[in-house]
mmCIF file of the C-alpha atoms, coordinates in Angstrom:
data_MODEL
# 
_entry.id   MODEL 
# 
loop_
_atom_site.group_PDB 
_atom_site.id 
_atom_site.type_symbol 
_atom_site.label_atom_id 
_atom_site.label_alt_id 
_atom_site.label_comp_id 
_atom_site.label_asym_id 
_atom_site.label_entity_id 
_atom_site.label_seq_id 
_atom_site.pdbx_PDB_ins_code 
_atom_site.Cartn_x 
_atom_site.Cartn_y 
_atom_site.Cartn_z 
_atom_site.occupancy 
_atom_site.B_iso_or_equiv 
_atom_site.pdbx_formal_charge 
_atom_site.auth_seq_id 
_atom_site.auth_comp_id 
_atom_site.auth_asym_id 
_atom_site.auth_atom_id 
_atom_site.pdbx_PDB_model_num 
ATOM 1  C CA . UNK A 1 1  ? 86.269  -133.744 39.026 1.00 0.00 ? 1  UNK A CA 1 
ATOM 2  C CA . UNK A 1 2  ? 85.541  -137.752 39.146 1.00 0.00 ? 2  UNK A CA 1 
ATOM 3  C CA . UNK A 1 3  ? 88.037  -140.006 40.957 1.00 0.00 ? 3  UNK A CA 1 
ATOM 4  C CA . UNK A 1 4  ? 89.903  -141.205 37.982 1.00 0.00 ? 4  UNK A CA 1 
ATOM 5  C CA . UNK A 1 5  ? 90.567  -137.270 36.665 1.00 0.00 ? 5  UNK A CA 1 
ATOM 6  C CA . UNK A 1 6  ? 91.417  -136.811 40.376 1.00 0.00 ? 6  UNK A CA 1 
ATOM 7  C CA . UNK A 1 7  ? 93.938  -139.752 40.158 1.00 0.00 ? 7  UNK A CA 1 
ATOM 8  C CA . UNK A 1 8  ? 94.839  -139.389 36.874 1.00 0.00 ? 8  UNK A CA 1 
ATOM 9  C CA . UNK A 1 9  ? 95.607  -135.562 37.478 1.00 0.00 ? 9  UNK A CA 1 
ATOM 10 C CA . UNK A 1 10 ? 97.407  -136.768 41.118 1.00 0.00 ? 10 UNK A CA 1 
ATOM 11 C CA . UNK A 1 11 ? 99.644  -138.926 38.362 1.00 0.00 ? 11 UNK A CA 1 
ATOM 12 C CA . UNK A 1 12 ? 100.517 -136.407 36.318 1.00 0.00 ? 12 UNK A CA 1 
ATOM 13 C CA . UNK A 1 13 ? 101.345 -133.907 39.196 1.00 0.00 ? 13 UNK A CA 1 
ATOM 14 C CA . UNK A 1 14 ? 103.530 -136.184 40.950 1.00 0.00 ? 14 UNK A CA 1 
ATOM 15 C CA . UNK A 1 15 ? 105.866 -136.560 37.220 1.00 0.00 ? 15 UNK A CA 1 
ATOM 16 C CA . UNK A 1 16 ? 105.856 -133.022 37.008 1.00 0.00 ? 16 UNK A CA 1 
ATOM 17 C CA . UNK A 1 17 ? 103.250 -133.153 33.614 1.00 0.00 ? 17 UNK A CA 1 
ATOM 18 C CA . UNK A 1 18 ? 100.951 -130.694 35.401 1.00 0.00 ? 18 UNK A CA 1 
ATOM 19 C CA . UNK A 1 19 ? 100.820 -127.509 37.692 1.00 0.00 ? 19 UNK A CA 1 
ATOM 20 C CA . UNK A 1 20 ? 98.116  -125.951 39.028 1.00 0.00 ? 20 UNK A CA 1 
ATOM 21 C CA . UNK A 1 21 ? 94.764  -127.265 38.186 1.00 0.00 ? 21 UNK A CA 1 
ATOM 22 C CA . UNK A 1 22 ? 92.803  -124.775 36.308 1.00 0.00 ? 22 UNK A CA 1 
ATOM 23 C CA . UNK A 1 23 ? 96.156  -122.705 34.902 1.00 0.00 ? 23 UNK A CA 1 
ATOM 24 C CA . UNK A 1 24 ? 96.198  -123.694 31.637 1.00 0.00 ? 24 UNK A CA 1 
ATOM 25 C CA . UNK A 1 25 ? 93.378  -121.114 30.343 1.00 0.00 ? 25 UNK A CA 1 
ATOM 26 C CA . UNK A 1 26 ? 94.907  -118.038 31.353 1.00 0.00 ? 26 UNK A CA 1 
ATOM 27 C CA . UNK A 1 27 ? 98.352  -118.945 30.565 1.00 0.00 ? 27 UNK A CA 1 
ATOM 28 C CA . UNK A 1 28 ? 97.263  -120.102 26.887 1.00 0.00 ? 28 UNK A CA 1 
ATOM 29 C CA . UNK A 1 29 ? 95.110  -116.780 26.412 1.00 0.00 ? 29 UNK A CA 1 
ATOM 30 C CA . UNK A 1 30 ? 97.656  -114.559 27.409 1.00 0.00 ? 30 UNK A CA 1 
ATOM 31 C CA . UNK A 1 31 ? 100.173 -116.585 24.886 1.00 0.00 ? 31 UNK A CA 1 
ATOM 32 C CA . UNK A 1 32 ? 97.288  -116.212 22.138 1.00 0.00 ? 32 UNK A CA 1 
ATOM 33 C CA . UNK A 1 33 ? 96.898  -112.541 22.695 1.00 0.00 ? 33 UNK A CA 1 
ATOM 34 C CA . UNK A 1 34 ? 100.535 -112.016 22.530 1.00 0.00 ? 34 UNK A CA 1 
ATOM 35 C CA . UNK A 1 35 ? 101.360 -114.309 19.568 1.00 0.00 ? 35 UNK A CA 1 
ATOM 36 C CA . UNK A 1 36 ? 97.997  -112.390 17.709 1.00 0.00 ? 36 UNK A CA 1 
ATOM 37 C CA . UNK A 1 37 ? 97.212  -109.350 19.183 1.00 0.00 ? 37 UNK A CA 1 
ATOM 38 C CA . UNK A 1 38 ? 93.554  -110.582 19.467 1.00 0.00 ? 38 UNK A CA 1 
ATOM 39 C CA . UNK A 1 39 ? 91.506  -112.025 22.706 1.00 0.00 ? 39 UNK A CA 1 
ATOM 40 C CA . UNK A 1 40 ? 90.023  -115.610 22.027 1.00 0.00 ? 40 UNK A CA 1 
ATOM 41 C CA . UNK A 1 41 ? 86.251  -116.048 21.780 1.00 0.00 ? 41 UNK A CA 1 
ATOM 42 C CA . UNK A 1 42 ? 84.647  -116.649 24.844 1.00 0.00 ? 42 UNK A CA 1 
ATOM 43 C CA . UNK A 1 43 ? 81.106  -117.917 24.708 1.00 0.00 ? 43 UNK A CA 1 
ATOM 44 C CA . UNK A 1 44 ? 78.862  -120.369 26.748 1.00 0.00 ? 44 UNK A CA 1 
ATOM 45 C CA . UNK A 1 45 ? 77.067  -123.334 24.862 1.00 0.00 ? 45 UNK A CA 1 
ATOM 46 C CA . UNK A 1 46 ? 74.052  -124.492 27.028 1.00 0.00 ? 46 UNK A CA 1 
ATOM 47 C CA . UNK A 1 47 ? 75.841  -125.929 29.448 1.00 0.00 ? 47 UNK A CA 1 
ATOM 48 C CA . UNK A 1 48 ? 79.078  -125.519 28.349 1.00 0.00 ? 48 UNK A CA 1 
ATOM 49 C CA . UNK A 1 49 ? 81.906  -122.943 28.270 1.00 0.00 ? 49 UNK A CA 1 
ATOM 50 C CA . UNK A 1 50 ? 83.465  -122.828 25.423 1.00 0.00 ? 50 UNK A CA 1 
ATOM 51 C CA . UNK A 1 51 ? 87.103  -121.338 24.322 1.00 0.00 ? 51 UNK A CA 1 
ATOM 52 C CA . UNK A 1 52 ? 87.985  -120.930 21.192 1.00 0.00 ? 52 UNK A CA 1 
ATOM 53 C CA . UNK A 1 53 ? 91.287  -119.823 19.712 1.00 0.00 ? 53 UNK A CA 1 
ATOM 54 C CA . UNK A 1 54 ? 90.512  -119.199 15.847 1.00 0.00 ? 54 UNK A CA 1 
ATOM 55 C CA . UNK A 1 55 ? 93.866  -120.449 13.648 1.00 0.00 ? 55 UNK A CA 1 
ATOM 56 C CA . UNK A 1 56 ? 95.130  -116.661 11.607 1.00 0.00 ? 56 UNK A CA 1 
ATOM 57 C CA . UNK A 1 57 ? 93.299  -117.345 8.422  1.00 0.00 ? 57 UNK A CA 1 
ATOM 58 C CA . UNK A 1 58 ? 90.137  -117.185 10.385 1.00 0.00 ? 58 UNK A CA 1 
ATOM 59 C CA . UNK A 1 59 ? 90.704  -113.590 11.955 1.00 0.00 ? 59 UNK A CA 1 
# 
């Protein structure tokens, strides 16, 4: 994380905007799953890690 996510982030924790760094994922999987019934699509790009969550028409 560079120093202006870090301080940014810091910002953002100290208003109450944030929680846990690197709880977002899970939570918004498990709310996809439920609201769908299906798992996201999990893949890596090169470098990357990518997460998608396809929109209903798409499934």
């Amino acid at each position: 994380m560079s120093c202006v996510t870090r301080a940014v982030y810091n910002v953002f924790l100290k208003l109450g905007f944030v929680t846990d760094a690197g709880s977002g994922i899970p939570r918004m999987i498990r709310v996809f799953r439920d609201a769908t019934g299906q798992e996201p699509i999990l893949r890596m790009e090169g470098n990357e890690f990518v997460t998608a969550f396809p929109r209903s028409s798409m499934l």
